[in-house]
C-alpha positions as CSV (number, residue, x, y, z in Angstrom):
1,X,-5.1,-0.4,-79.9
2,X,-3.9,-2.7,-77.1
3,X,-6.4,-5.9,-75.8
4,X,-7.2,-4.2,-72.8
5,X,-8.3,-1.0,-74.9
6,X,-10.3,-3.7,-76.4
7,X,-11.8,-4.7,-73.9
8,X,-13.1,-2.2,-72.3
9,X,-14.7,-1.0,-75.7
10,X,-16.2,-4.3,-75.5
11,X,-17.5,-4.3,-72.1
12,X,-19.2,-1.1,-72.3
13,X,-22.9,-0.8,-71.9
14,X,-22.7,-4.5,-69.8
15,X,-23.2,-5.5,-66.8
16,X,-20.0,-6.8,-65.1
17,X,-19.1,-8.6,-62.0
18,X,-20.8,-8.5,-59.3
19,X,-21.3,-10.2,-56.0
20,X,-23.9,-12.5,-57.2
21,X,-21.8,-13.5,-59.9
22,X,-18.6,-14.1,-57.3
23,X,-20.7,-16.3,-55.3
24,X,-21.9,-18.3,-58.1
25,X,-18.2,-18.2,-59.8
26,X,-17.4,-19.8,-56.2
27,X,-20.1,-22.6,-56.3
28,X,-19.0,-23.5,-59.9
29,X,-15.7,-24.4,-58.1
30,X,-17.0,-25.9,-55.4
31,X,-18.8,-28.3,-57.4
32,X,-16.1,-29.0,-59.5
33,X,-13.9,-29.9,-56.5
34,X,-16.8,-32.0,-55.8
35,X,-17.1,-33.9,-59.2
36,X,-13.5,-34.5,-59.0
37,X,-13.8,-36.5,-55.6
38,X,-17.3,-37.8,-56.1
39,X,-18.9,-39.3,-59.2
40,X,-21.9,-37.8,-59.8
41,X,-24.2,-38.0,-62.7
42,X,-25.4,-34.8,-64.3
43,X,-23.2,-32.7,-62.1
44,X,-20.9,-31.6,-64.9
45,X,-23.6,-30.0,-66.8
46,X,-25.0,-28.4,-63.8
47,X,-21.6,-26.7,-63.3
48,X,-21.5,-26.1,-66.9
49,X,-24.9,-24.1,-66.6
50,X,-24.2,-22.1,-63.6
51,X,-21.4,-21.0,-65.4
52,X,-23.3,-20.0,-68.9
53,X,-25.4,-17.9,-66.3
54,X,-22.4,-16.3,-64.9
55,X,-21.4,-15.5,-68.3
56,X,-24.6,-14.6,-69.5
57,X,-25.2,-11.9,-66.7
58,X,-22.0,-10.7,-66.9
59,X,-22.4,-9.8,-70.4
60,X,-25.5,-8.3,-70.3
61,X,-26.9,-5.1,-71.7
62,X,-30.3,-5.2,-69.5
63,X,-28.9,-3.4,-66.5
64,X,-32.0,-2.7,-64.2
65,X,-32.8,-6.7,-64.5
66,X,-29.4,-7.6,-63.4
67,X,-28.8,-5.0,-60.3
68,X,-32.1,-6.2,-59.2
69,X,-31.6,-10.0,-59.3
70,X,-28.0,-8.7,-57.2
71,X,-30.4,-6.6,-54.8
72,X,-32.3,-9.9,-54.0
73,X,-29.1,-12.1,-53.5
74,X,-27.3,-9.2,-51.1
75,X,-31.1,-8.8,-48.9
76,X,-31.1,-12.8,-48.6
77,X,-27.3,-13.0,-47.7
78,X,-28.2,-10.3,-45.3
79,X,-30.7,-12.0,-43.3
80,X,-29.2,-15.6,-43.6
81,X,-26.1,-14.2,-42.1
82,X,-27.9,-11.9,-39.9
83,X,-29.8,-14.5,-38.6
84,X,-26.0,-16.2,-37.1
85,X,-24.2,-12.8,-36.4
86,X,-27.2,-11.9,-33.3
87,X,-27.1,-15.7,-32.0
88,X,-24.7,-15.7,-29.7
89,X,-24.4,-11.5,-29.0
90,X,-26.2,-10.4,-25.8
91,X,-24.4,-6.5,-25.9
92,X,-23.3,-4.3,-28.3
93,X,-21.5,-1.2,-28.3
94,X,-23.1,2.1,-29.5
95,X,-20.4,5.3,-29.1
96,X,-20.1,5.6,-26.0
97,X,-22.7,3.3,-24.4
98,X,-22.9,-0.5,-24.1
99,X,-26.3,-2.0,-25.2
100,X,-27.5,-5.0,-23.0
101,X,-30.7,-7.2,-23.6
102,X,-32.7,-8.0,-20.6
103,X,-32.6,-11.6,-20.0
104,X,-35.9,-12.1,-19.0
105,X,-38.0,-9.9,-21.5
106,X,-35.1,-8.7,-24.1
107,X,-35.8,-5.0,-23.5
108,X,-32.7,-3.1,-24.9
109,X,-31.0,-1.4,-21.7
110,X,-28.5,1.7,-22.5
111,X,-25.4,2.0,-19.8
112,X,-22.4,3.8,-20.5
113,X,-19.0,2.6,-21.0
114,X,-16.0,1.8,-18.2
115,X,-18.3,1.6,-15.4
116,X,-16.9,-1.7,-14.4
117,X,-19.1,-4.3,-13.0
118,X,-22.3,-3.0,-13.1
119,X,-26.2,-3.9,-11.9
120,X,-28.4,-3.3,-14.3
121,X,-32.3,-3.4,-13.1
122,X,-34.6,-3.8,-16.6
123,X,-36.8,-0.5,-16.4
124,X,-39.8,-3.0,-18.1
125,X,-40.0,-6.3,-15.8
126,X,-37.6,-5.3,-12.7
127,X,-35.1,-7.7,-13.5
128,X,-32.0,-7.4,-12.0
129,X,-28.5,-8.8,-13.2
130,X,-25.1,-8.3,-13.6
131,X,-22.7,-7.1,-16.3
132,X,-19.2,-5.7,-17.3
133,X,-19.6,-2.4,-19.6
């Protein structure tokens, strides 16, 4: 029987990798590239527990508890980096229509694609303005 045989015998039954467990494998770098450049008391056994977690998760039999605490990391990732993905977006496409907001009242206006330069008038506040679809 070969290591990776091994291995997998090993692993069975445990929890694995995950994305939680990438993210925290990334801030355990992170702060070692930081402890490297910047003296920092206490900071080496911080990055010495994040990475017992890591291990600890990774190797554990208690499935449900683990794909939940992933469940919460993915839904808080989600909204942190939903929160910077619809700052700066005023359309969107949806098949074959573009989705503008009104910029007075942020109604959601539908107008199909390749009309060129259109004038959209908001069907809630009677706004009128201009835009490319």
């Amino acid at each position: 029987m070969n290591w990776r045989d091994r291995l997998n015998r090993f692993m069975y039954g445990r929890y694995g990798q995950d994305e939680f467990s990438r993210f925290l494998l990334v801030l355990c770098l992170v702060l070692l590239i930081v402890s490297f450049l910047i003296r920092i008391p206490g900071l080496s056994i911080l990055i010495l527990a994040v990475l017992g977690y890591v291990y600890f998760r990774m190797l554990s039999r208690n499935v449900p508890a683990r794909y939940a605490e992933n469940q919460k990391y993915l839904a808080l990732k989600n909204r942190f980096l939903g929160f910077f993905r619809g700052a700066g977006r005023r359309s969107e496409r949806q098949g074959d229509n573009m989705i503008f907001r009104c910029p007075k009242c942020s109604q959601k206006i539908r107008i199909p694609c390749g009309k060129g330069m259109v004038e959209i008038t908001c069907p809630k506040c009677r706004t009128k303005f201009r835009k490319r679809t």
